[in-house]
Every structure is written in structure tokens, then in C-alpha cells.
N, C-alpha and C positions, 0 to 999 in steps of 0.2 A: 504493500500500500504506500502511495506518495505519503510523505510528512504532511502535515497540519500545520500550517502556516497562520497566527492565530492575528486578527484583526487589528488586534494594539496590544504590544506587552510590554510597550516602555517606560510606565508607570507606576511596576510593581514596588520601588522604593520611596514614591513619594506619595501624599495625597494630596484630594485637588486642593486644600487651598496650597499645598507646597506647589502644584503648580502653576496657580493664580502668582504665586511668588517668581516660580521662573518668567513669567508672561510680563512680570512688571522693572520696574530700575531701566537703567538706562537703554539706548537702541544703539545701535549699530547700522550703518550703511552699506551696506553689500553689494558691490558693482562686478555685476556676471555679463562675460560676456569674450570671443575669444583673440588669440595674439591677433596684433595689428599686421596686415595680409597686404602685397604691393599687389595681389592681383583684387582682393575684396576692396571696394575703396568704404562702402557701406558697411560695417561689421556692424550683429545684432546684438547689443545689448539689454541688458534690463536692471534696474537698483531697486534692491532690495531694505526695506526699513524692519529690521527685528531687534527682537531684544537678545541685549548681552549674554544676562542670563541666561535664556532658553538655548542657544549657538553653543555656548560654554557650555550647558549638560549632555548636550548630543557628540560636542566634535572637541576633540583637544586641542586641536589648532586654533579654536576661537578660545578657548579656556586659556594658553598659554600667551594668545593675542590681548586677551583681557587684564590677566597677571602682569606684563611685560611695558604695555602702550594704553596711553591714556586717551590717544587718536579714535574716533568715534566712527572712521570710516577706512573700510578692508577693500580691498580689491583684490578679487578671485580671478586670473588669468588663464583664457585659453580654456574656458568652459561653458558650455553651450547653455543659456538661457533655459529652456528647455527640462536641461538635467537638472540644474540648480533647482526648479521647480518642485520637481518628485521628491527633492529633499528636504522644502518646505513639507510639502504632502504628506510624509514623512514623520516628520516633528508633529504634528497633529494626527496622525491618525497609528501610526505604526505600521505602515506600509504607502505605497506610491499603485497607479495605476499604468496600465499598460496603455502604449498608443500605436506600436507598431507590431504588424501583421506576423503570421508565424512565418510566412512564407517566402519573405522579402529575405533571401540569398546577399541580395548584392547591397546591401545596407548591411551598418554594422551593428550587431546586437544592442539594443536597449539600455540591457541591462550588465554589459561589458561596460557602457559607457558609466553607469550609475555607481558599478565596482567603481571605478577609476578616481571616481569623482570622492566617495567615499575615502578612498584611500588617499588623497589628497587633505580632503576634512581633516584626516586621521579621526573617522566617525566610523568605528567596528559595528556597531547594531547596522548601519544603512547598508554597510557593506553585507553585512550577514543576509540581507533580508533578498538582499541582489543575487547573492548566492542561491539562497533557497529556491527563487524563481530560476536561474539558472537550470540548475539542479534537475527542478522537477521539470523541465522544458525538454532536456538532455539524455535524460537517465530512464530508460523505458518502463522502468517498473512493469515488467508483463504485457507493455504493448508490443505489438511486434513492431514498432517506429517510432521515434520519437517525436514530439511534436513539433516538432519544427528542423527544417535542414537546417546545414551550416556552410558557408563561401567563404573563401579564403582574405574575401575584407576584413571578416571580424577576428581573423587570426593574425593578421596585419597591424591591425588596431592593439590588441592586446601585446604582442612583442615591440609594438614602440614605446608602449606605457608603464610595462614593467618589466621584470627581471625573472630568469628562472627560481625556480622554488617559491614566488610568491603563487599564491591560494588562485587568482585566477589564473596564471599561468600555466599554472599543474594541472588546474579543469579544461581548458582548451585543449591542452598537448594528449590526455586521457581522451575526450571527447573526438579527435582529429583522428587517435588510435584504433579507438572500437568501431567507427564506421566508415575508415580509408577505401575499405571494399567494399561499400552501400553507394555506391551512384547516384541512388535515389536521395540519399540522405547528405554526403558531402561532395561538395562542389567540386570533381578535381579535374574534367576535361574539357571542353569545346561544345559549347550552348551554340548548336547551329542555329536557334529561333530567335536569340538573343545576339549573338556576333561576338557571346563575350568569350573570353580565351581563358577560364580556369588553368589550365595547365601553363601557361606564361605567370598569371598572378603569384603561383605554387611558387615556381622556379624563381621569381624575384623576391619571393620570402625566404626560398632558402640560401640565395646567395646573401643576402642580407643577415640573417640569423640560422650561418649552420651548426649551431648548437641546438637550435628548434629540430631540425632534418635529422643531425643524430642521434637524439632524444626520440623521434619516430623510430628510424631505424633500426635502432637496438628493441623497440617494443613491439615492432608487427608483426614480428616469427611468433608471439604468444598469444594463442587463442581466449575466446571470451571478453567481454565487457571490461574496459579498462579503469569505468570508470567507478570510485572507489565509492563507500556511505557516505551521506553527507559534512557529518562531527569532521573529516576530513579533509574539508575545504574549509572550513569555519575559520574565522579569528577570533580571539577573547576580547568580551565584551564589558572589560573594566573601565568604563570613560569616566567615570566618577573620581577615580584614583589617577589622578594627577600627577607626576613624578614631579617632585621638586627641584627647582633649579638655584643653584645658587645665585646672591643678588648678582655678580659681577656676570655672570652668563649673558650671550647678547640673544633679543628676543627671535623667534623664530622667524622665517623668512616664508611670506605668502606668496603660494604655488601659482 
């Protein structure tokens, strides 16, 4: 049976007026939106008005922003308006909604991008929650397919953003294993209806990252499902616990 993904569990510590209290004290300006582009002259942004508070109990980066800088306004770089959103969504409800299709190949997962974003927060619950949906998207649980393909953009996407052994990294390179020989499931040859050329995109991911290719390599000779329980993508979700820095430490530096 897929996990149970429960509607809001971010509140098990505090009660509402504790979080009538996060909601309250100072705000914060939040300006999302992504790197300055010679070819975009238009880039989309959006500014965001939240509270200190509430940013600090979700994401350590605002918690250690808050500690450090008396500055009342953050800028978040090189993230799509869009995502930022779901992490509002997020912050009130204990989960975000879907907006893209399961079947959209050549678009890069959702919920790769919400990883991303999370792990820039340094916000473990939103990443968690990103995972889950991943997860259960991915991992057939007794279907005989998963719900959704995968294209080699959202493999693209994830080795520019992070590094091997991180949690999504390991789900993708699992994911890319168990269904290299499903066709139907990953992207990896020549869409004559489309014109697109999977097997070129492949080839320019692995020249680019052939530790991704031999990480494949060493795993396709082994049969079955590579990909592992969930608890096994997970991060810990201590964001309350704050590691202390000492005063003379210089504050963190926004992503």
C-alpha cells in the first residue's frame, strides 16, 4: 500500500495560539524570482510579505537570517515564483498542490523543482513532503507502471542542483535504474511524433556527469526495483533545533 500522506502534521508541537504567535512580530520581504538572463530581458518575479516568525519555524535559512540580520528584506535567487508559492501553500496547510500533468516527459518534475527549493530553504519537512509525492509517483506499489514517465530533463535538472548521495539524487539514479528497459516509462530514444532526440539529451548528461553513467552502469546487470522504502530518501526533520553559531561567525549567505 502507498504511504499516507496526512493533510497537515506541522503542528504537532505547537498550539494555535503558539501559532497565532508565529503569524505575528515582524515580516519579512521575500523577492522570488530567477538569475538575471541576457537572453530573458522580462524575468518573473513576485515579493512576498511574511512573517519572521512563521519562515524561521519552517526553514533554517530564514531562522539563521533572522538571528544574524536585522534587514527586513531577503532575496531568494534563481527561483521560480511558482515554487516559492507551494511553499507558502505549505506553511499553511502541510502540503502544496499539484499543477503539472503526469505525463509531461519533456518538462521537468514539479516536485524535483520543490526538492530543490526546499533544500535551499534548508526546510526538511517541505522537502520531505516532495519526496513523498515523488515517491509515491515513482514506486509502483503493485501497479504494473508507475504513474507517471520520466525524460531525461528532469535528470538534467537534478545533477545541476545537486551532488551525488544527496536524497534526491539517489531517487533519480534508483528511478532511471529500475525502468532503463521500460520504453514506455523512460525517455531514452527518438520521439519520431515529437522530433525530440532522447538518446542525444542521455548522451549530453553523461558527458557532462559520468559519475551519473557509472553509477547506472555498475547497477543495470541487477535485477528488480531499485528503488529502495521510503524512510530512505527522507531527511531529518529537526528545524526547530537550530545549531548555534558563534557571535563572531559571518551570517549565512542567501541562495
Amino acid at each position: 500500500m502507498p504511504p499516507h500522506i496526512p493533510a497537515s502534521s506541522l503542528y504537532t508541537t505547537v498550539d494555535r495560539r503558539s501559532l497565532l504567535e508565529l503569524l505575528g512580530g515582524p515580516g519579512v520581504e521575500v523577492h522570488i524570482g530567477p538569475k538575471p538572463s541576457a537572453e530573458k530581458q522580462e524575468q518573473e518575479n513576485r515579493i512576498w510579505c511574511l512573517s519572521q516568525n512563521w519562515l524561521a519555524y519552517h526553514s533554517r535559512l530564514f531562522n539563521l537570517l533572522a538571528t544574524y540580520s536585522q534587514q527586513r528584506s531577503t532575496v531568494i535567487i534563481d527561483s521560480e515564483p511558482r515554487i516559492f508559492d507551494k511553499f507558502v501553500k505549505f506553511m499553511l496547510c502541510g502540503r502544496y498542490s499539484h499543477s503539472q500533468k503526469l505525463g509531461e516527459v519533456d518538462k521537468v518534475r514539479e516536485s524535483a523543482k520543490v526538492w530543490v527549493l526546499g533544500s535551499k530553504l534548508d526546510a526538511p519537512k517541505f522537502m520531505n513532503v516532495a519526496m513523498k509525492n515523488m515517491h509515491y509517483t515513482y514506486n509502483n506499489y503493485h501497479r504494473l507502471d508507475p504513474l507517471a514517465s520520466i525524460g531525461p530533463i528532469t535528470v538534467q535538472y537534478v545533477c545541476d542542483n545537486v551532488v551525488p548521495g544527496e536524497p534526491l539524487y539517489d531517487f533519480f539514479r534508483d528511478v532511471v535504474v529500475t525502468y532503463w528497459a521500460r520504453g514506455s516509462v523512460l525517455k531514452h530514444g527518438r520521439d519520431f511524433k515529437s522530433s525530440v532526440d532522447y538518446e542525444k539529451q542521455w548522451g549530453e548528461i553523461f558527458g557532462k556527469y559520468p559519475s551519473f553513467q557509472n553509477d547506472l552502469l555498475t547497477r543495470l546487470g541487477r535485477a528488480g526495483s531499485h528503488i529502495k522504502p521510503l524512510p530512505a530518501y527522507l531527511v531529518p526533520e529537526d528545524v526547530e533545533s537550530v545549531v548555534s553559531r558563534p557571535e563572531s561567525a559571518p551570517p549565512p549567505n542567501v541562495p
